[in-house]
C-alpha positions in Angstrom: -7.5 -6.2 12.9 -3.6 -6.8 12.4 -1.5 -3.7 12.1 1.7 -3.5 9.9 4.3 -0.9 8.0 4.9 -0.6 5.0 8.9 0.5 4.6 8.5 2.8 2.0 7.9 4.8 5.0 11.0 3.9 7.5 13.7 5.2 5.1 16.3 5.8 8.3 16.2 2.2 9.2 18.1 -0.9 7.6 16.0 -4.3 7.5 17.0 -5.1 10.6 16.5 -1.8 12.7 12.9 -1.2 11.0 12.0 -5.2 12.0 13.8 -5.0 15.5 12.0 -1.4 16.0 8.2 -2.1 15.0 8.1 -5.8 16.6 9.5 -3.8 20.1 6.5 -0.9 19.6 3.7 -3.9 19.3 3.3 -4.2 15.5 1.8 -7.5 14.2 3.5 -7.4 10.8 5.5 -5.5 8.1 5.4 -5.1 4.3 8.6 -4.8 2.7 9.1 -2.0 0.1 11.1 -4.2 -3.5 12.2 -2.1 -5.7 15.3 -1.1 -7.6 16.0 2.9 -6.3 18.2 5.6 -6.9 20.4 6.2 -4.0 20.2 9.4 -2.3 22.4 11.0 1.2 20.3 11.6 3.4 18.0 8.4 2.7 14.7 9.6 1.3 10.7 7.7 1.0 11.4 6.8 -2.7 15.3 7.1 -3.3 18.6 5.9 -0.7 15.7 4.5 1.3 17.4 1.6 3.7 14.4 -0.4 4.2 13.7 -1.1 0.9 15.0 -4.5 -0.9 16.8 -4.5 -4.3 14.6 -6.3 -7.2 17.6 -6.9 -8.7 19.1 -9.9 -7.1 16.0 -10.4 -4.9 15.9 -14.0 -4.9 19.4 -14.0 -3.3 17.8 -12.2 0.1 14.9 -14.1 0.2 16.3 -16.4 3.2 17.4 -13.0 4.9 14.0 -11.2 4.2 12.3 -14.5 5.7 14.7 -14.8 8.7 14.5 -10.8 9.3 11.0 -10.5 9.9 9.8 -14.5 11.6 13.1 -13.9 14.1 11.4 -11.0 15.2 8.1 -12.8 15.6 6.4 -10.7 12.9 4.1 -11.8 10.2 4.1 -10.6 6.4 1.2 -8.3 5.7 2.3 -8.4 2.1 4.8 -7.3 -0.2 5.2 -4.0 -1.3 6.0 -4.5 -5.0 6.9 -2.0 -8.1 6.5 -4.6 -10.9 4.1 -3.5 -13.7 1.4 -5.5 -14.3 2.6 -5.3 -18.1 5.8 -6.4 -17.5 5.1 -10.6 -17.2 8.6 -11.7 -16.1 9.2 -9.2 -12.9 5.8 -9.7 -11.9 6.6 -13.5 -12.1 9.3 -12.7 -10.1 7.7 -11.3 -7.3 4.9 -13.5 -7.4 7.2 -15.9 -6.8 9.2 -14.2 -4.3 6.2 -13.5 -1.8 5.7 -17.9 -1.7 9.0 -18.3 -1.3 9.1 -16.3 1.6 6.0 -16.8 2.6 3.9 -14.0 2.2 0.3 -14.3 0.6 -0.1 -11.0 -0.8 2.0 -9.1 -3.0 0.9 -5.8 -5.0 1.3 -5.5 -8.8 1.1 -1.5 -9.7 -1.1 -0.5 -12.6 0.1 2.0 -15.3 -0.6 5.8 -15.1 -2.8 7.2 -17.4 0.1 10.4 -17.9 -2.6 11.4 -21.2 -2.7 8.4 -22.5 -5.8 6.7 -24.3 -7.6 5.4 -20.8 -9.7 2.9 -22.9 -6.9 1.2 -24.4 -4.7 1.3 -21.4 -7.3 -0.4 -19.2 -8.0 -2.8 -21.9 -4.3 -3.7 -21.7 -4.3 -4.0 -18.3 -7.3 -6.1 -17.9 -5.3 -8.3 -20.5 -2.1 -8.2 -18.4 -3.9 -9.0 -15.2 -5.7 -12.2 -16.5 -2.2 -13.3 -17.1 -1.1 -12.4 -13.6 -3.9 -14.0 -11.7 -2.6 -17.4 -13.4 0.7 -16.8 -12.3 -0.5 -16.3 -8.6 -3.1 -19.2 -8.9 0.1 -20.9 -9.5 2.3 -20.0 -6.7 -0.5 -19.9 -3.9 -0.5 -16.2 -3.7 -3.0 -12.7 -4.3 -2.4 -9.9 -6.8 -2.8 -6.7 -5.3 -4.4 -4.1 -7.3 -3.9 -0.9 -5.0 -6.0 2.4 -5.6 -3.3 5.5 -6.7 -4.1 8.4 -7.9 -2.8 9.2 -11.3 -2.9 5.4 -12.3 -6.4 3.4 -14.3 -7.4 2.4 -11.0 -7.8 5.4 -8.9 -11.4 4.6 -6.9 -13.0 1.2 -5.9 -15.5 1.6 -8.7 -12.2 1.8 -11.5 -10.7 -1.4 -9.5 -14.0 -3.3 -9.3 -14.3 -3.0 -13.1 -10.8 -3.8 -13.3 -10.9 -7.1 -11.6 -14.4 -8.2 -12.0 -15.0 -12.0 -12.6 -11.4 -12.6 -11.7 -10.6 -15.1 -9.1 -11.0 -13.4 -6.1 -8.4 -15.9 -4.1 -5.8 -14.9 -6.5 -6.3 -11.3 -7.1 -6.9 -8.4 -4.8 -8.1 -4.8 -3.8 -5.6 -1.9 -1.6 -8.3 0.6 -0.5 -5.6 3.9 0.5 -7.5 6.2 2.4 -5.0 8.6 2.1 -4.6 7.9 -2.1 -8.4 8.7 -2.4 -8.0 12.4 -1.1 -5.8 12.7 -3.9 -8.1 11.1 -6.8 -10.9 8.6 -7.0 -13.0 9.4 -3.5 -15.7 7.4 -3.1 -18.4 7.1 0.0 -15.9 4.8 1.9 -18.4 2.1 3.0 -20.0 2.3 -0.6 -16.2 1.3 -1.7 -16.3 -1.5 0.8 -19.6 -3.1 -0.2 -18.8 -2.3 -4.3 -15.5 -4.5 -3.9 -17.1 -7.1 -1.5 -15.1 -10.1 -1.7 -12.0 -8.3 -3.3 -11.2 -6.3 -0.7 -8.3 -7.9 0.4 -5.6 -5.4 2.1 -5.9 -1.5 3.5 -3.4 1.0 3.7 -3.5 4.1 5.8 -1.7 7.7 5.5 -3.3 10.8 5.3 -2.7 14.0 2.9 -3.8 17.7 2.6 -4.5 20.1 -0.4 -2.2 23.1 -0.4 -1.9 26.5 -1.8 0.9 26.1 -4.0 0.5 29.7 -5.7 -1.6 32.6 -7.0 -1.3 33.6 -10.0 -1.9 37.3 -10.7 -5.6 37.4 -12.0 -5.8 35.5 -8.3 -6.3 32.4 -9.3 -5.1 29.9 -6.8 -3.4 27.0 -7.7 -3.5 24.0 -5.1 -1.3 20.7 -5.0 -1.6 17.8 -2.7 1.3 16.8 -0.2 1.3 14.1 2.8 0.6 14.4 6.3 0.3 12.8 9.5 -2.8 11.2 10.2 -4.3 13.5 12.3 -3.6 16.8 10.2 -4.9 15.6 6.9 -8.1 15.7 4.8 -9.1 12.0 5.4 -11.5 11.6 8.7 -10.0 8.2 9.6 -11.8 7.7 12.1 -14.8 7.8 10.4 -13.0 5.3 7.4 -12.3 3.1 10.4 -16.1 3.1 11.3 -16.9 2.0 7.8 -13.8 -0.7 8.0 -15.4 -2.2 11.1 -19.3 -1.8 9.9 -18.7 -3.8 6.8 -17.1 -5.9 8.5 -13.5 -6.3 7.2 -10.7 -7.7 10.2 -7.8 -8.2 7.9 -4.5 -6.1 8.0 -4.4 -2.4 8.1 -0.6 -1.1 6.8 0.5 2.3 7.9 2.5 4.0 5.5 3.1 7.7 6.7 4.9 10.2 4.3 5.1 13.5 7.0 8.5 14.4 8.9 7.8 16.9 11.6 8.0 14.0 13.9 10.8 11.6 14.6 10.4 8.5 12.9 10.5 6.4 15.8 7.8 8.4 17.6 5.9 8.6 14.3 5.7 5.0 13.7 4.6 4.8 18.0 2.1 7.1 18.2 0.8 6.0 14.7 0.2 2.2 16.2 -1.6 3.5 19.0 -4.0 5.7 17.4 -5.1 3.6 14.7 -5.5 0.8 17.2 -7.4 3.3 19.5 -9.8 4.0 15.9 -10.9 0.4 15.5 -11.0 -0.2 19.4 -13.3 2.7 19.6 -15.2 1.5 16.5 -15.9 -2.0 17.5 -16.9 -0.4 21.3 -14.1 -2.1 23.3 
């Protein structure tokens, strides 16, 4: 296995710090968070975060986003993109982008359902994504299709359907552990074997359900909020049995969305847990 970050989750750091940092603590790679953001004092996962690249303007940091990570002898595990797999020209963009800089991967989100006709939505999508997978046939690169709650493709079996018949070299499956306690759990290693050859990237976090109130007939209303990997839902270690039993050895991206501990330490101790998982898993 190779072990990377995904910046969304390093919102203290600058490009620089979060490369310099994570190369220092032993990780193999990084994925870089592009996206346009609000900005926000202090800087937060999804707004003012430092670590995250502009889509505007992106192809004027490309040589800095290349130089940034290689300088720190760190590979790309992919790019952590925002563009809509309806919007053609951004996705282009970043498609393009992830050659240039030489990454291989690059994710493309999927639209939320938010009430809307599901049928017709995936339809369009499917539409959308036969488009894409042209595009990246073209530049050399994979489509990443992640599975997110709240979006058309919230389990493996929803993503499977999505992409089936697609040219697996140039389109791709995220299983998110931690997305799945959300929406959309499946039997992991079912997942594994149902996506088969599409099963090209895996991110890590973990999450919790919550009380968030009771009414006052006493009904209890729960939401869902992130945690660190050992305090959440997900039993990773079992998911990292399942990883290793159907044999995947590709990259594993932690993206961790608790604060109690010091981002630094967090990103430390995450490294060495999930490497102790899949050490433990393949009986090292």
């Amino acid at each position: 296995m190779k072990y990377s970050v995904f910046t969304a989750s390093t919102p203290d750091w600058t490009p620089a710090e979060a490369a310099s940092i994570l190369a220092a603590q032993g990780w193999d790679g990084i994925e870089w968070r592009v996206t346009d953001q609000a900005e926000a004092t202090p800087p937060g996962f999804w707004a003012g975060n430092r670590a995250t690249w502009p889509l505007t303007g992106l192809e004027d940091h490309l040589d800095e986003i290349r130089e940034i990570t290689t300088s720190n002898g760190l590979a790309f595990s992919g790019i952590g993109g925002y563009a809509l797999v309806g919007n053609h020209s951004d996705a282009e963009r970043m498609l393009a982008a992830t050659a240039a800089v030489g990454a291989t991967q690059v994710r493309i989100t999927m639209p939320r359902v938010d009430g809307q006709n599901y049928v017709e939505l995936f339809a369009q999508a499917r539409a959308d994504l036969e488009h894409i997978v042209t595009l990246a046939e073209k530049y050399g690169v994979k489509a990443l299709v992640e599975l997110h709650h709240e979006t058309i493709t919230p389990s493996a079996s929803a993503a499977r359907r999505l992409v089936e018949g697609l040219n697996p070299a140039a389109v791709g499956v995220i299983h998110d552990v931690g997305n799945l306690i959300n929406e959309g759990f499946e039997n992991h290693l079912a997942g594994f074997q149902l996506l088969g050859e599409y099963l090209a990237h895996v991110h890590i976090k973990n999450a919790q359900w919550v009380i968030d109130r009771v009414e006052i007939d006493g009904t209890h209303v729960w939401r869902h909020e992130w945690t660190t990997l050992r305090a959440g839902q997900a039993d990773l270690a079992a998911y990292v049995r399942d990883l290793v039993a159907f044999g995947y050895d590709g990259w594993i991206t932690l993206e961790d969305f608790s604060t109690e501990v010091p981002l630094e330490q967090r990103t430390a101790e995450n490294l060495a847990y999930v490497r102790s998982l899949v050490e433990s898993a393949q009986g090292v």
